[in-house]
N, CA, C and O atoms as a GROMACS GRO file, in nm:
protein
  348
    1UNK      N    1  -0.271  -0.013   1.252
    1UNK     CA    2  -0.293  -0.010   1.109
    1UNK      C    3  -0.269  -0.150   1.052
    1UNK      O    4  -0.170  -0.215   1.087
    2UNK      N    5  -0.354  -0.193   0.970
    2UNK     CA    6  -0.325  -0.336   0.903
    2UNK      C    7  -0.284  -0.345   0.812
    2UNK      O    8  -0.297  -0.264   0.721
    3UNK      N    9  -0.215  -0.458   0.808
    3UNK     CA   10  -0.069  -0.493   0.695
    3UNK      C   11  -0.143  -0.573   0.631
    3UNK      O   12  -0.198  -0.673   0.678
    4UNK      N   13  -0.150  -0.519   0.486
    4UNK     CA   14  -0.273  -0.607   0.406
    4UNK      C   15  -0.158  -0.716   0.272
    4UNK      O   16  -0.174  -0.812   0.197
    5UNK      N   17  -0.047  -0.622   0.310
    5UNK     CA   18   0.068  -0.708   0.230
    5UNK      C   19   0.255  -0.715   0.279
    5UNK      O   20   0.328  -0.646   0.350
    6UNK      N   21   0.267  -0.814   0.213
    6UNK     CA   22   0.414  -0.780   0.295
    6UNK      C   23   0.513  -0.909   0.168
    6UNK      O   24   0.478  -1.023   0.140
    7UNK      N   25   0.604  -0.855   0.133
    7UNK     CA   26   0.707  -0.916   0.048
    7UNK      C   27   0.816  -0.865   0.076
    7UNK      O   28   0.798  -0.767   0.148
    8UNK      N   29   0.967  -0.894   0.045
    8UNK     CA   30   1.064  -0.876   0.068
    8UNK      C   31   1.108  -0.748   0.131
    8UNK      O   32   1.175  -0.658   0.081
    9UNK      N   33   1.057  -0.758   0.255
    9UNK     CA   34   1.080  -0.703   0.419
    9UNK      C   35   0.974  -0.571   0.359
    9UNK      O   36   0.941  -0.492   0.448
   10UNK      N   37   0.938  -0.551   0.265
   10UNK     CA   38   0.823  -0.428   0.248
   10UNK      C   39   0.651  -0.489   0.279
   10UNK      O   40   0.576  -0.580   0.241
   11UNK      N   41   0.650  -0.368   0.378
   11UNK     CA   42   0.514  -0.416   0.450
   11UNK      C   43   0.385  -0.276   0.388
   11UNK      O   44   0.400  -0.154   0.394
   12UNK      N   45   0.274  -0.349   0.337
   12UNK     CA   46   0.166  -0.249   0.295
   12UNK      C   47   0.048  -0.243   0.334
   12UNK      O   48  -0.036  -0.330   0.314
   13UNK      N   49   0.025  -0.102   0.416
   13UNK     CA   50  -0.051  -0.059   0.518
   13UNK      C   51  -0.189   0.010   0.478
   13UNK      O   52  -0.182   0.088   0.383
   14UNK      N   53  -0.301  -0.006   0.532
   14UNK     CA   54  -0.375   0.042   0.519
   14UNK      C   55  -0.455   0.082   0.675
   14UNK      O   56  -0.498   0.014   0.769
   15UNK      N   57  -0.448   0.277   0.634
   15UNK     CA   58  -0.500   0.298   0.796
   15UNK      C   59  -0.660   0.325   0.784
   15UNK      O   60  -0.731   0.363   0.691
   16UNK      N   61  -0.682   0.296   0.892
   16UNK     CA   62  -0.874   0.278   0.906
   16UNK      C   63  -0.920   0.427   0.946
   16UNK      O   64  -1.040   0.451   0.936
   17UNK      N   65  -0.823   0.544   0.997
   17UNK     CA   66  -0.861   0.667   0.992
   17UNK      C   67  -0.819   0.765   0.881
   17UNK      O   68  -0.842   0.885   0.897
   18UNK      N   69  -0.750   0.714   0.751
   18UNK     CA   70  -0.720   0.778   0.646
   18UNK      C   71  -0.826   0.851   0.572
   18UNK      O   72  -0.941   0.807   0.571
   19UNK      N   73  -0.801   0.934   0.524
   19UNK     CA   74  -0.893   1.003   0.454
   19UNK      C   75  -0.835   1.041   0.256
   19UNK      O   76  -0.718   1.040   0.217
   20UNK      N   77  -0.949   1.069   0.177
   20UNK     CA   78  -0.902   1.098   0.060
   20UNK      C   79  -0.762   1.133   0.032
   20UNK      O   80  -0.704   1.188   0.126
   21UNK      N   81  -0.695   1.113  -0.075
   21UNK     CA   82  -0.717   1.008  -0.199
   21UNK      C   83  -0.684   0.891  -0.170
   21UNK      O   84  -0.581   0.875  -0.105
   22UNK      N   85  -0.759   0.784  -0.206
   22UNK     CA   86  -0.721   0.648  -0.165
   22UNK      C   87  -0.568   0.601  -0.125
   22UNK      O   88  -0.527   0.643  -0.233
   23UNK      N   89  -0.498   0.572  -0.089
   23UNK     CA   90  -0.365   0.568  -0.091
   23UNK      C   91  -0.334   0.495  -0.002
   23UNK      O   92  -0.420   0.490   0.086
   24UNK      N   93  -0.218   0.412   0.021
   24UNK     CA   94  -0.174   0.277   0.120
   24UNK      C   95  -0.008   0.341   0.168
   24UNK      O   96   0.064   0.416   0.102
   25UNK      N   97   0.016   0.286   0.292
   25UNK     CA   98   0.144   0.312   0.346
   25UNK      C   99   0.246   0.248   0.311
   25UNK      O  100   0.197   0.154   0.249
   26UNK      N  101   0.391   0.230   0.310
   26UNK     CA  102   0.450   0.144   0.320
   26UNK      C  103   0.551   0.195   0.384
   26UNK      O  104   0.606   0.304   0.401
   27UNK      N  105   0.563   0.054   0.425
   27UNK     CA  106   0.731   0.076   0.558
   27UNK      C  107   0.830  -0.034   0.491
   27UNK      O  108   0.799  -0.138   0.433
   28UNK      N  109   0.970   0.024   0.519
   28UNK     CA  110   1.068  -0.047   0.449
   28UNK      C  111   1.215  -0.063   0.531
   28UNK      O  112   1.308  -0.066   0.451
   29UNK      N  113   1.247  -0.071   0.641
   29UNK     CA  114   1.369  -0.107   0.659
   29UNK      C  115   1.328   0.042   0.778
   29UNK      O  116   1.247   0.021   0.869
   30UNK      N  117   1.389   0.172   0.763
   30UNK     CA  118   1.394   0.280   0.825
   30UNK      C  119   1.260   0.382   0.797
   30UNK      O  120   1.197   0.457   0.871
   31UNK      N  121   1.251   0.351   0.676
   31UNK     CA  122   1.177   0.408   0.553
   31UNK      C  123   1.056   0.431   0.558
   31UNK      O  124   1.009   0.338   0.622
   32UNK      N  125   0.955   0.515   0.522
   32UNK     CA  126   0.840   0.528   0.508
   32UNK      C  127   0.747   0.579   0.445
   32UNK      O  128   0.754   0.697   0.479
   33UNK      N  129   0.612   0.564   0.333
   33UNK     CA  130   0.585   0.666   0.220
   33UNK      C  131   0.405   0.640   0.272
   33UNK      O  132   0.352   0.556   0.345
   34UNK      N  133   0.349   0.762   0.186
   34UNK     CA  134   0.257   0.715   0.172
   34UNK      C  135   0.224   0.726   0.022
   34UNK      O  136   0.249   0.838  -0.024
   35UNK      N  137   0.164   0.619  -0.081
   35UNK     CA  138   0.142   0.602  -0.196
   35UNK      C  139   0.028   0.626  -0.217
   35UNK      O  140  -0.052   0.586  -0.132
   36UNK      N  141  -0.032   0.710  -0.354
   36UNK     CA  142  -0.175   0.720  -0.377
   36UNK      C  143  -0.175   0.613  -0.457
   36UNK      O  144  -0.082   0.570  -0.525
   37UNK      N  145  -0.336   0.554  -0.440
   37UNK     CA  146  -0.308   0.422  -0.528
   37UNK      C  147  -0.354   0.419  -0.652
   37UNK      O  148  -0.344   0.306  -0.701
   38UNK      N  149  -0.422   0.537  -0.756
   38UNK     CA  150  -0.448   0.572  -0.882
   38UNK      C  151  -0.330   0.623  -0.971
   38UNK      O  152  -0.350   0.654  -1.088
   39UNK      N  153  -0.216   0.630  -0.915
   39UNK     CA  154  -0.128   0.639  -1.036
   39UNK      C  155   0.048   0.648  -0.980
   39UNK      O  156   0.148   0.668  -1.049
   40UNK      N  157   0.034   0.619  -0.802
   40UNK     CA  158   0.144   0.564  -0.758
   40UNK      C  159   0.229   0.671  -0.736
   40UNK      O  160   0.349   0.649  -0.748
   41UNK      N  161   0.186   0.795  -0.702
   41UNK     CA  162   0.267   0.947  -0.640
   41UNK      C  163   0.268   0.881  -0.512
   41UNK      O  164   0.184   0.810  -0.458
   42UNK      N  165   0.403   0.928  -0.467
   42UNK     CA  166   0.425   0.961  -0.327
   42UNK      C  167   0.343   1.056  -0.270
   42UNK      O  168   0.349   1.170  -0.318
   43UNK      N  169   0.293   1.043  -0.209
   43UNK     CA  170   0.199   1.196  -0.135
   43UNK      C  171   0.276   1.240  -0.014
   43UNK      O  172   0.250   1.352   0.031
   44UNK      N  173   0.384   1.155   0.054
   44UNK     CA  174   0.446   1.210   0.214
   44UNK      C  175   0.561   1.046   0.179
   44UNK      O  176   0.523   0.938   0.136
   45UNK      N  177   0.710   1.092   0.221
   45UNK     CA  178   0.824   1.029   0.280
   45UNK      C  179   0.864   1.001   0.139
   45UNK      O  180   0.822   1.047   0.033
   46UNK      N  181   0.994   0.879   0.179
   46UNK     CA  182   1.086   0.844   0.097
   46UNK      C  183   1.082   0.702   0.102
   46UNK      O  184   1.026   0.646   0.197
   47UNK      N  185   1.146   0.626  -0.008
   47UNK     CA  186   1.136   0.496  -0.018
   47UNK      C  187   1.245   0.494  -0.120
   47UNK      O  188   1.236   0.556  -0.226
   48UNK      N  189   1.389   0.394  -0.075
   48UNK     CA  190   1.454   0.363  -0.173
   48UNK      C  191   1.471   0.321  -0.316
   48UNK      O  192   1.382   0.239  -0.340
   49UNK      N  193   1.543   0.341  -0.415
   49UNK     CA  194   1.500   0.351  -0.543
   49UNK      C  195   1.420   0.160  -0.580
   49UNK      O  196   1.339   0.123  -0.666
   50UNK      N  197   1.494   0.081  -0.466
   50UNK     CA  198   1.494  -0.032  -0.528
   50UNK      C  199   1.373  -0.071  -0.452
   50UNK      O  200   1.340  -0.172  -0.515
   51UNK      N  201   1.275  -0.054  -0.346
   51UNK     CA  202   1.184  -0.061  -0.240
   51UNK      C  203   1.099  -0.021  -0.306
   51UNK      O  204   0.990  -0.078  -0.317
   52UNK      N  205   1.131   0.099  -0.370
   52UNK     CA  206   1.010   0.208  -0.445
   52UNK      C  207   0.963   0.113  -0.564
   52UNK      O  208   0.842   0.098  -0.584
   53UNK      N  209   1.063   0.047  -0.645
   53UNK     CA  210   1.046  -0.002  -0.782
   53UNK      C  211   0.951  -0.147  -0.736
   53UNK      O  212   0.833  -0.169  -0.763
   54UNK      N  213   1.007  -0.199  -0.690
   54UNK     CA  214   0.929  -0.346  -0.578
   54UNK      C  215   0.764  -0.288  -0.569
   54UNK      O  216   0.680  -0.357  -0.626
   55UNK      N  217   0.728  -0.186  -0.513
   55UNK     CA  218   0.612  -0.174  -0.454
   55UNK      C  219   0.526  -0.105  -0.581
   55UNK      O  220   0.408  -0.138  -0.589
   56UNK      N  221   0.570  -0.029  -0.661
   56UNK     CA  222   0.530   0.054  -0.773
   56UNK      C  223   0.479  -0.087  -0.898
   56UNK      O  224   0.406  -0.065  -0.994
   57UNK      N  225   0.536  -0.217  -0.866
   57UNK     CA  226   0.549  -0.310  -0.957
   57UNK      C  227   0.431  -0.374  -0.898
   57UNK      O  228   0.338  -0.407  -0.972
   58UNK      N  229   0.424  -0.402  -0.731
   58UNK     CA  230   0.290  -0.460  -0.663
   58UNK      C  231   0.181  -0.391  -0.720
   58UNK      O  232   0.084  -0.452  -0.765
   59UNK      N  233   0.186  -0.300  -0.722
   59UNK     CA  234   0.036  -0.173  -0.692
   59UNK      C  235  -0.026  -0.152  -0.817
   59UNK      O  236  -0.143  -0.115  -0.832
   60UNK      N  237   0.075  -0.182  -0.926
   60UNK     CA  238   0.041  -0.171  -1.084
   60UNK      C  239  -0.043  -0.357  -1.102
   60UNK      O  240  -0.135  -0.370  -1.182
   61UNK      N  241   0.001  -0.468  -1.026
   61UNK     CA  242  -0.033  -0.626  -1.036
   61UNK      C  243  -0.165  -0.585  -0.963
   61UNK      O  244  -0.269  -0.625  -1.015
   62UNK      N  245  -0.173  -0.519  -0.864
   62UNK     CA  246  -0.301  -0.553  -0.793
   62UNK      C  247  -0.378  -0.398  -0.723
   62UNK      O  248  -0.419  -0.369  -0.611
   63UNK      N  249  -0.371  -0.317  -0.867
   63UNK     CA  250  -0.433  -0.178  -0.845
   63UNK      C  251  -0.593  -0.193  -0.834
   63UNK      O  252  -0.637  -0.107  -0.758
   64UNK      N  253  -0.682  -0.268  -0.881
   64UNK     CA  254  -0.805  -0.298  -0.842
   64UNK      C  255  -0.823  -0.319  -0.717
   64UNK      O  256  -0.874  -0.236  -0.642
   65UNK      N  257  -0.769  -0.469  -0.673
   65UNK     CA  258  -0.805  -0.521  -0.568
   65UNK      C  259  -0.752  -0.408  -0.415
   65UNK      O  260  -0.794  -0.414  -0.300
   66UNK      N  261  -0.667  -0.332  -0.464
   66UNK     CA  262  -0.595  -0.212  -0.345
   66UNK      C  263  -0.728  -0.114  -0.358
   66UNK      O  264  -0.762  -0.094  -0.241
   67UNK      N  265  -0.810  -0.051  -0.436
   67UNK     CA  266  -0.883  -0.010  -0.431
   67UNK      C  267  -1.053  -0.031  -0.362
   67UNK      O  268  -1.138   0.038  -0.306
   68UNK      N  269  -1.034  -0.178  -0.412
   68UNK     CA  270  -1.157  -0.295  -0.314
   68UNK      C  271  -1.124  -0.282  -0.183
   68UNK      O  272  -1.202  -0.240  -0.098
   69UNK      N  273  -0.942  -0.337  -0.149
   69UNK     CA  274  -0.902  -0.311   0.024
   69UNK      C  275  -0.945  -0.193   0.061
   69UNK      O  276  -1.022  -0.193   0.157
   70UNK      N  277  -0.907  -0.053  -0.004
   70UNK     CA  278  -0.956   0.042   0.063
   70UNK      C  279  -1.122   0.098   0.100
   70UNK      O  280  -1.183   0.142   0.198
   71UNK      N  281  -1.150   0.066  -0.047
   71UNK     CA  282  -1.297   0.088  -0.011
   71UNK      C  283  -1.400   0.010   0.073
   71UNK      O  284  -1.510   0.053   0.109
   72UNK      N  285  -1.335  -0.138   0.105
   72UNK     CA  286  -1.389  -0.242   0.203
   72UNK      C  287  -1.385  -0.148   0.358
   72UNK      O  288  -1.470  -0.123   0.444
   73UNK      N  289  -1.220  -0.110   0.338
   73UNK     CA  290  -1.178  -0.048   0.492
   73UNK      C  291  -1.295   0.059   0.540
   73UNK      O  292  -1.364   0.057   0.642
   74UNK      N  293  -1.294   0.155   0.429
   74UNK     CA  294  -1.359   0.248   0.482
   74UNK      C  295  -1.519   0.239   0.509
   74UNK      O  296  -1.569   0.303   0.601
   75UNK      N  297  -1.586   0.168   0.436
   75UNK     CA  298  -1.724   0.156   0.415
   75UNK      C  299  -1.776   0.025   0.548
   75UNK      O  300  -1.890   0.033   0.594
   76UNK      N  301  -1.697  -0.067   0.589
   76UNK     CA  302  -1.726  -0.155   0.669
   76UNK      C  303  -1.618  -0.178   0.774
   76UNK      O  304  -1.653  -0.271   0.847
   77UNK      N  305  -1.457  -0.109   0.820
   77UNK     CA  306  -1.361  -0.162   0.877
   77UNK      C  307  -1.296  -0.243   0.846
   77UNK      O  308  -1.206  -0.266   0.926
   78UNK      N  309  -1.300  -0.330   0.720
   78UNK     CA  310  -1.236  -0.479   0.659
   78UNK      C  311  -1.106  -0.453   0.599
   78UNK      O  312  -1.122  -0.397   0.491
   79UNK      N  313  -1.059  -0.460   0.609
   79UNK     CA  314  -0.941  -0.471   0.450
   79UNK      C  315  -0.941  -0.610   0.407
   79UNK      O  316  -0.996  -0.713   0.446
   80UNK      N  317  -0.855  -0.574   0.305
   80UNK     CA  318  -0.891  -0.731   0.227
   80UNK      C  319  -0.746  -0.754   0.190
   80UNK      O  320  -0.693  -0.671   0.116
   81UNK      N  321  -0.660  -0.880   0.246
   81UNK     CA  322  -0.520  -0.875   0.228
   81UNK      C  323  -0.527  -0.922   0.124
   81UNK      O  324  -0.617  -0.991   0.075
   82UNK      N  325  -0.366  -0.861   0.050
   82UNK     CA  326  -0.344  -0.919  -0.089
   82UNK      C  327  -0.231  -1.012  -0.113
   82UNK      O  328  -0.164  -1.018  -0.011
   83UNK      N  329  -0.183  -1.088  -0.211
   83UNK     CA  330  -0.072  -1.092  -0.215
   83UNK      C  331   0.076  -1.038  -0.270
   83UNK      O  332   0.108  -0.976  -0.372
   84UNK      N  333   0.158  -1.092  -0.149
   84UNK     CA  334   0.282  -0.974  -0.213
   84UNK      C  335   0.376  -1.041  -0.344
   84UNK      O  336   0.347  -1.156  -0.378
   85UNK      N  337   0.449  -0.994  -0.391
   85UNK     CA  338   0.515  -1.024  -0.512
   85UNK      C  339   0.595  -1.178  -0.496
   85UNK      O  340   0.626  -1.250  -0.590
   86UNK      N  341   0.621  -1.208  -0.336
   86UNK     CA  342   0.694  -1.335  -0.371
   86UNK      C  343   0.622  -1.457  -0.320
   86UNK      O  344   0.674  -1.561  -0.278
   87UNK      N  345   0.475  -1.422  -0.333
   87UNK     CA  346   0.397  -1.532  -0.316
   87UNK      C  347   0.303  -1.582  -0.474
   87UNK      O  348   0.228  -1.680  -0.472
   0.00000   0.00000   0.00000
């Protein structure tokens, strides 16, 4: 699965066999969620309050372009990396 972002040790995943609703992974220390990316529900796992707030803050900066990554992924195999919050 490709890591299309990664900032303070939180890494954001996008898998090439995922299926509806758009949504990206993230891994965090032990941790693991999967996020829908239209309004930022957890759909599966847990993510610390302060991991959660970090990534909920990415996804709101670059909710278009997460939607371009996904729809690149699925329609051609591409993702399109973004940047993470401390770049």
């Amino acid at each position: 699965m490709p890591t299309i972002s990664q900032f303070y040790g939180i890494k954001i995943i996008l898998n090439p066999r995922d299926h509806n609703p758009p949504h990206f992974h993230v891994r965090y220390a032990e941790f693991e969620a999967a996020i829908r990316i239209a309004d930022g529900q957890i759909l599966a796992g847990f993510l610390p309050p302060k991991a959660r707030g970090l990534t909920e803050e990415w996804r709101l900066i670059h909710q278009e372009r997460l939607l371009e990554s996904w729809d690149s992924m699925i329609n051609f195999g591409k993702v399109i990396k973004i940047a993470g919050l401390d770049q």
